[in-house]
Structures are given as C-alpha cells and as structure tokens.
N, CA and C of each residue as an Amber inpcrd file, in Angstrom:
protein
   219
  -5.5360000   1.0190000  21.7210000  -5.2430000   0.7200000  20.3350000
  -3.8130000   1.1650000  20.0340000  -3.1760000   0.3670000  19.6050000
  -1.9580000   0.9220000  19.0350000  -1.8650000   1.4180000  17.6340000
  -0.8420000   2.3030000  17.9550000  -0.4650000   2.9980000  16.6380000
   0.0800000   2.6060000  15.5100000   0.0050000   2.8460000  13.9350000
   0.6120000   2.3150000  12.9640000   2.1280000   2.9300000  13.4900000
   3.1430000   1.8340000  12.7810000   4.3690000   2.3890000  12.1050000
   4.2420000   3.4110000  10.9500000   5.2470000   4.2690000  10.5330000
   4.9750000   5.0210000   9.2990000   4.9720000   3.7270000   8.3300000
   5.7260000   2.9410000   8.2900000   6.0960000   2.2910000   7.6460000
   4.3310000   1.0210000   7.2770000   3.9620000   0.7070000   8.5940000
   2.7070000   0.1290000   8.3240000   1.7640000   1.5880000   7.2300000
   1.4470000   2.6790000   7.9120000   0.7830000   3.8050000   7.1320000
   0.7650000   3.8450000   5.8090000   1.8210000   3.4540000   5.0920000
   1.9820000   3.3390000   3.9920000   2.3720000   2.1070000   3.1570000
   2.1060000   1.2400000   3.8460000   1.3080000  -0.2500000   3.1300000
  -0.4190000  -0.4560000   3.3100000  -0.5230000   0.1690000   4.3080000
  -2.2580000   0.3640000   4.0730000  -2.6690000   1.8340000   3.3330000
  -2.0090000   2.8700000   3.2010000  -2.1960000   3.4020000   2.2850000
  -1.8770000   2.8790000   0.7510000  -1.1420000   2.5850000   0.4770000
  -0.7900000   1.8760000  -0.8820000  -1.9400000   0.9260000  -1.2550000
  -1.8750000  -0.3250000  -0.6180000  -2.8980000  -1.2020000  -0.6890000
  -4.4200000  -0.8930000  -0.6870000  -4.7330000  -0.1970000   0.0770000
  -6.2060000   0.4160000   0.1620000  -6.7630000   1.4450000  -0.6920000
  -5.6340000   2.3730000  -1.1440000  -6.2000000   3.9160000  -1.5720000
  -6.7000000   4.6430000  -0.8330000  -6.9160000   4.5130000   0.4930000
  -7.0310000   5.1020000   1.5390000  -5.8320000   5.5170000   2.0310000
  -6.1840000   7.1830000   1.7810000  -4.5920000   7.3590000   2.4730000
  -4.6420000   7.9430000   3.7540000  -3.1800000   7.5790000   4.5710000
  -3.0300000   7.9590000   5.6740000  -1.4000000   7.8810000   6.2370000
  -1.1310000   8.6550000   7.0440000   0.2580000   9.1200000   7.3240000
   0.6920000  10.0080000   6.2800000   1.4280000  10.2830000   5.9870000
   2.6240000  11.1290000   4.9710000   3.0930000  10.9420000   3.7670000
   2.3560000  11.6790000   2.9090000   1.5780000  10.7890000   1.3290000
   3.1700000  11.1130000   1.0160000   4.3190000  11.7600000   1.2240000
   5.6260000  11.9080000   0.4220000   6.0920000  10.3760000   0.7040000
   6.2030000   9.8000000   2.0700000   6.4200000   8.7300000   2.3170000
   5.7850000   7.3630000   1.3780000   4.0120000   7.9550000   0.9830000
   3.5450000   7.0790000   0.2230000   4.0150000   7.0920000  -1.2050000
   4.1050000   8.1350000  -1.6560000   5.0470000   8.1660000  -2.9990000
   6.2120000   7.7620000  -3.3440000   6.8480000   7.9400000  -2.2750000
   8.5270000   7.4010000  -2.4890000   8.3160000   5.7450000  -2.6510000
   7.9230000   5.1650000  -2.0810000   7.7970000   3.6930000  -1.2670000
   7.1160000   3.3020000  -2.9090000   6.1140000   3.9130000  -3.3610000
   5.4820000   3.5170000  -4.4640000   6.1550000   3.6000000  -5.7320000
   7.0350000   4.6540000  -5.9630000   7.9710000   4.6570000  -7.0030000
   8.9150000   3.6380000  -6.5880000   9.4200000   2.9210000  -5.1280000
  10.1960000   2.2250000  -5.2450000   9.9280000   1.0160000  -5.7140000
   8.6530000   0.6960000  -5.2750000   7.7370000  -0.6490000  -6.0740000
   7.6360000  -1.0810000  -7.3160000   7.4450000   0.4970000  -8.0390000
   7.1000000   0.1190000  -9.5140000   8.5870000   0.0720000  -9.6320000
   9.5230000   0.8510000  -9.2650000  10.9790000   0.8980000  -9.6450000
  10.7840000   1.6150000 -11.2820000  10.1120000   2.7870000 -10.6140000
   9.9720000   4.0820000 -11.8320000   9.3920000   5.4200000 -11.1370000
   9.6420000   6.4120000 -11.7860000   9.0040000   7.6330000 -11.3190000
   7.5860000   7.7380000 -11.5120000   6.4630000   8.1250000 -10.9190000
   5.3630000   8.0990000 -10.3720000   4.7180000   9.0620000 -10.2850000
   3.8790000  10.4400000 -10.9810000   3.5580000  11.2930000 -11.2230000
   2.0550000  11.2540000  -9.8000000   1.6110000  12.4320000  -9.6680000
   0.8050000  11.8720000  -8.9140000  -0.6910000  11.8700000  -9.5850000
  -0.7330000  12.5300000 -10.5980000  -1.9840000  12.2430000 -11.2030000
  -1.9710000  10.9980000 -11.8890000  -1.2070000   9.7270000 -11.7380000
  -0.8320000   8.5070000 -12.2420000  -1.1440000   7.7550000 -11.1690000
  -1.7640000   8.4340000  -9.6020000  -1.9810000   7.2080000  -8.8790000
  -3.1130000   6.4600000  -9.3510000  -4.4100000   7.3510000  -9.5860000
  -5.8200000   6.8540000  -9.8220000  -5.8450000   5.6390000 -10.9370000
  -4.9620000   6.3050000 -11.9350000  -4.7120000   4.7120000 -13.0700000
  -3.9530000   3.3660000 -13.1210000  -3.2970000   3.8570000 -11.9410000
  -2.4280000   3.5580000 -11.3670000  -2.4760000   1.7390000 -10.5870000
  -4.0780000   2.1450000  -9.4150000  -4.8090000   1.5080000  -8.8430000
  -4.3770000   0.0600000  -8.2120000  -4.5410000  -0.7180000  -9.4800000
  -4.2270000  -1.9940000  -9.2330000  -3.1640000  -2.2900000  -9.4030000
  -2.1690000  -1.5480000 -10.2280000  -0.5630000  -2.1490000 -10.0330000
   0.1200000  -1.8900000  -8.4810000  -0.4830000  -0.4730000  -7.8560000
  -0.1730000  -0.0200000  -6.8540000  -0.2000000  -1.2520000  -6.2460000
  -1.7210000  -1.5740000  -5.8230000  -2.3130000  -2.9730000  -4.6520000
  -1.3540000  -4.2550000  -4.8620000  -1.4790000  -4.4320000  -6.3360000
  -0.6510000  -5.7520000  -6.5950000   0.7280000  -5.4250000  -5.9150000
   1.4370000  -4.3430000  -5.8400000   3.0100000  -4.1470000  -5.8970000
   2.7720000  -4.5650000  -3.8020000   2.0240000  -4.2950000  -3.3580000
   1.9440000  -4.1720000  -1.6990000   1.2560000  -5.4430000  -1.1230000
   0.5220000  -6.0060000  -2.1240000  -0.0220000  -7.0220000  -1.8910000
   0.5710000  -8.2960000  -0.4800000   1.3990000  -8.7510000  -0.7310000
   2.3290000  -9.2150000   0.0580000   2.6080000  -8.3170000   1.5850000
   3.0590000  -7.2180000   0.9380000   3.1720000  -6.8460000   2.5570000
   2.3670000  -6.4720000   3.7100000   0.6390000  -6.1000000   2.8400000
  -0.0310000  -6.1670000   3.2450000  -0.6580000  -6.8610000   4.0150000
  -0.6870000  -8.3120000   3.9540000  -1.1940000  -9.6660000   4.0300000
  -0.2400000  -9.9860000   5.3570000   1.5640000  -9.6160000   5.2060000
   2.3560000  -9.9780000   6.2480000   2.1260000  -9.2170000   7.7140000
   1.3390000  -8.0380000   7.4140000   1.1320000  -7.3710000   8.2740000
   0.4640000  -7.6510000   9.7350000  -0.7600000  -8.8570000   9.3050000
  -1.1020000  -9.3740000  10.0480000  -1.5630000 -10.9960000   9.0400000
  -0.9040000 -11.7010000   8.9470000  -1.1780000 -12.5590000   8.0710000
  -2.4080000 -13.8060000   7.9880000  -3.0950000 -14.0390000   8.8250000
  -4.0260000 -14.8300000   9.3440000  -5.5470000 -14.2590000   9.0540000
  -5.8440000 -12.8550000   9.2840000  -6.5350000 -12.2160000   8.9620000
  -6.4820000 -12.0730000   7.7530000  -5.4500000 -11.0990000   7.2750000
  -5.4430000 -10.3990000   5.9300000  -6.1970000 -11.6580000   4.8190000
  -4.8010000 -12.4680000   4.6740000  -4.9520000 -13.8060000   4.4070000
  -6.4550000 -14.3500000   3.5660000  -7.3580000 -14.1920000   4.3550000
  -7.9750000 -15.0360000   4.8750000  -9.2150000 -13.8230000   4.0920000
  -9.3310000 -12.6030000   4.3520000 -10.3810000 -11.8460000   3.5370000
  -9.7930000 -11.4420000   2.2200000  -8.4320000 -11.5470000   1.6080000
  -7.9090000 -11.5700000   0.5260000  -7.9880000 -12.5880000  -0.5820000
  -8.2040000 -13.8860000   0.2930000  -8.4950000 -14.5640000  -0.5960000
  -9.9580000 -14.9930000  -0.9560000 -11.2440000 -14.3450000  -1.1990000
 -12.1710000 -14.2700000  -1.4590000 -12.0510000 -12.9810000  -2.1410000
 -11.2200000 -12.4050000  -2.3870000 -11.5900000 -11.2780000  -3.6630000
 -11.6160000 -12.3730000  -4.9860000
C-alpha cells in the first residue's frame, strides 16, 4: 500500500472530518480555502463549507472513483 502525500493527508482530512497527518498542516490549508482565519472550535460548524472548499480536490485525487460515489450523495 502506498503512502499518502502530506499534501493528499490533508485533502482527505478536510473532506472527510477524519483527521489524519498533521492537523497544523490541516488548518493552514483550511484557512487558505476559506481565505480567512479559522478558529479551531469553528471546525465542527464549520463542516460543510470545509467539504465544499476540498471538494474538487478530493475527487482529483483519484477521479473515476471519487467521482463516481460523490455523485450519489
């Protein structure tokens, strides 16, 4: 199995709410999304702007898959 990038870690952390890798990494990346500062008791309400903001890169990650169970939400 191969390993995430940090950089993958924190598009499936973002997107999922499942976190994993190096939540400073996930914070930064997420304030850069909203393109605002980001408290962290603001992730939980946070939720769906988070997903929406990663949405895309999520999907590019592996796009055929993602794709494909994303669009049945």
């Amino acid at each position: 199995m191969k390993k995430l990038t940090s950089e993958q870690a924190v598009v499936v952390s973002a997107f999922t709410g499942y976190h994993i890798g190096d939540f400073a990494e996930t914070h930064k990346a997420v304030e850069e999304k909203l393109g605002r500062p980001v408290w962290t008791h603001e992730f939980p309400s946070l939720r769906d702007e988070i997903r929406e903001a990663f949405r895309d890169d999520f999907i590019a990650m592996n796009p055929p898959a993602n794709a494909k169970a994303l669009s049945s939400e």
